[in-house]
C-alpha positions as CSV (number, residue, x, y, z in Angstrom):
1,X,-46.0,5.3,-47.8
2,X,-44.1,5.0,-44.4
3,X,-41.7,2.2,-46.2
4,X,-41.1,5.1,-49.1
5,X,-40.3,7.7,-46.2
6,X,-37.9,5.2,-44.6
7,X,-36.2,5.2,-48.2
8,X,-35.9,8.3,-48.3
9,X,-34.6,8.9,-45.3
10,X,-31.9,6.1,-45.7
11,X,-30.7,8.0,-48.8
12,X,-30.5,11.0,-47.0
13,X,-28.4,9.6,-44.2
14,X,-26.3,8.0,-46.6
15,X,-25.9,11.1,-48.9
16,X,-24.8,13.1,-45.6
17,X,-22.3,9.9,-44.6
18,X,-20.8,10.2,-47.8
19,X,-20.4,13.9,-48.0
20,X,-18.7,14.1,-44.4
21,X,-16.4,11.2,-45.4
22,X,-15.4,12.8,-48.1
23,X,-14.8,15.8,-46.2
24,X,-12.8,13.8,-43.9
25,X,-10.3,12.2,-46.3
26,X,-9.4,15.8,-48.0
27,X,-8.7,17.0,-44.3
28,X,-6.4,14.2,-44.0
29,X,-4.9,14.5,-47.4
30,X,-4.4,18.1,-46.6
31,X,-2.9,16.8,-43.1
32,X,-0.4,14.6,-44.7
33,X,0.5,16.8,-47.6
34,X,1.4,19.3,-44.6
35,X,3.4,17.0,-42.5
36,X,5.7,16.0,-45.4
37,X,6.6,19.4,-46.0
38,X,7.2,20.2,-42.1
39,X,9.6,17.0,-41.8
40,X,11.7,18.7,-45.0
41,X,11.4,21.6,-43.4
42,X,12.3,19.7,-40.2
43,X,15.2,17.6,-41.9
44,X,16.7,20.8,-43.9
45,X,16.9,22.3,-40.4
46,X,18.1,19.1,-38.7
47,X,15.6,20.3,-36.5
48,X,14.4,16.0,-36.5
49,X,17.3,14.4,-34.9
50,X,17.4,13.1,-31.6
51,X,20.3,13.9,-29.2
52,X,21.4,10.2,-29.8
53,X,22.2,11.4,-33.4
54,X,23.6,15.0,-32.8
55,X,26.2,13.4,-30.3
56,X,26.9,10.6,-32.6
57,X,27.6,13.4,-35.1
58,X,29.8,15.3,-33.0
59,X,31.9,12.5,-32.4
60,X,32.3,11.4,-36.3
61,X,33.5,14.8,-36.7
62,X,35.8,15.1,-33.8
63,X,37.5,11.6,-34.8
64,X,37.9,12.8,-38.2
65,X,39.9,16.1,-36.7
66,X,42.2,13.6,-34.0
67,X,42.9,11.2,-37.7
68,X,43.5,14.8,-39.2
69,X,46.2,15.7,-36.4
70,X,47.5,12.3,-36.3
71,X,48.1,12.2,-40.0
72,X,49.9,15.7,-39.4
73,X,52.0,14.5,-36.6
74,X,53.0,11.2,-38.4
75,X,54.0,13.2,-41.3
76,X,56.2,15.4,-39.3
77,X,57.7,12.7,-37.6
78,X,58.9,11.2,-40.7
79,X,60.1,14.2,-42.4
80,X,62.3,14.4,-38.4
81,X,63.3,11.0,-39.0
82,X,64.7,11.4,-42.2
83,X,66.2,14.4,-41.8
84,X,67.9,13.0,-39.0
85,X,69.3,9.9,-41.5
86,X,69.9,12.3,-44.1
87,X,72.1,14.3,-41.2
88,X,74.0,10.9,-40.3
89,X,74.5,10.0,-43.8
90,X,76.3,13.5,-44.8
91,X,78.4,12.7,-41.3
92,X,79.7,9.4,-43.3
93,X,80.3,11.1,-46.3
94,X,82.5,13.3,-44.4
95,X,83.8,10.9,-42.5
96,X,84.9,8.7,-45.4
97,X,85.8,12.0,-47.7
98,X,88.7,12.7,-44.3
């Protein structure tokens, strides 16, 4: 009788283990199922980047503006340049035409 009541008991404890574990591992699927959508959330906002990152950002877009000007400047030191041979090669022609 007392070996049938430990049994019984057993199951008991076992039923209620089972019930709370299962209880526990929806808690944490729920948990993780929420903490995926906060870091989307998180990464949409670029709420998850570190300073590191933000300044490393800022400067990748501040040395794309100084290539930008460069580019600018180089162009319009060309177009000087050869308006300036252009000038000199008109003087020739003159020069020769006299």
């Amino acid at each position: 009788m007392n070996l049938r009541l430990d049994m019984d008991v057993q199951k008991l404890k076992t039923k209620k283990l089972k019930k709370g574990k299962n209880k526990a591992e929806g808690d944490f699927d729920s948990l993780k199922t929420d903490y995926k959508r906060l870091r989307c959330s998180m990464k949409a906002a670029g709420l998850g980047k570190t300073s590191d990152q933000n300044e490393k950002g800022e400067l990748k877009a501040r040395v794309a503006e100084f290539e930008k000007t460069l580019h600018q400047y180089r162009n319009r030191n060309s177009v000087i340049e050869l308006r300036a041979s252009l000038d000199k090669i008109e003087q020739m022609k003159r020069r020769n035409q006299v």
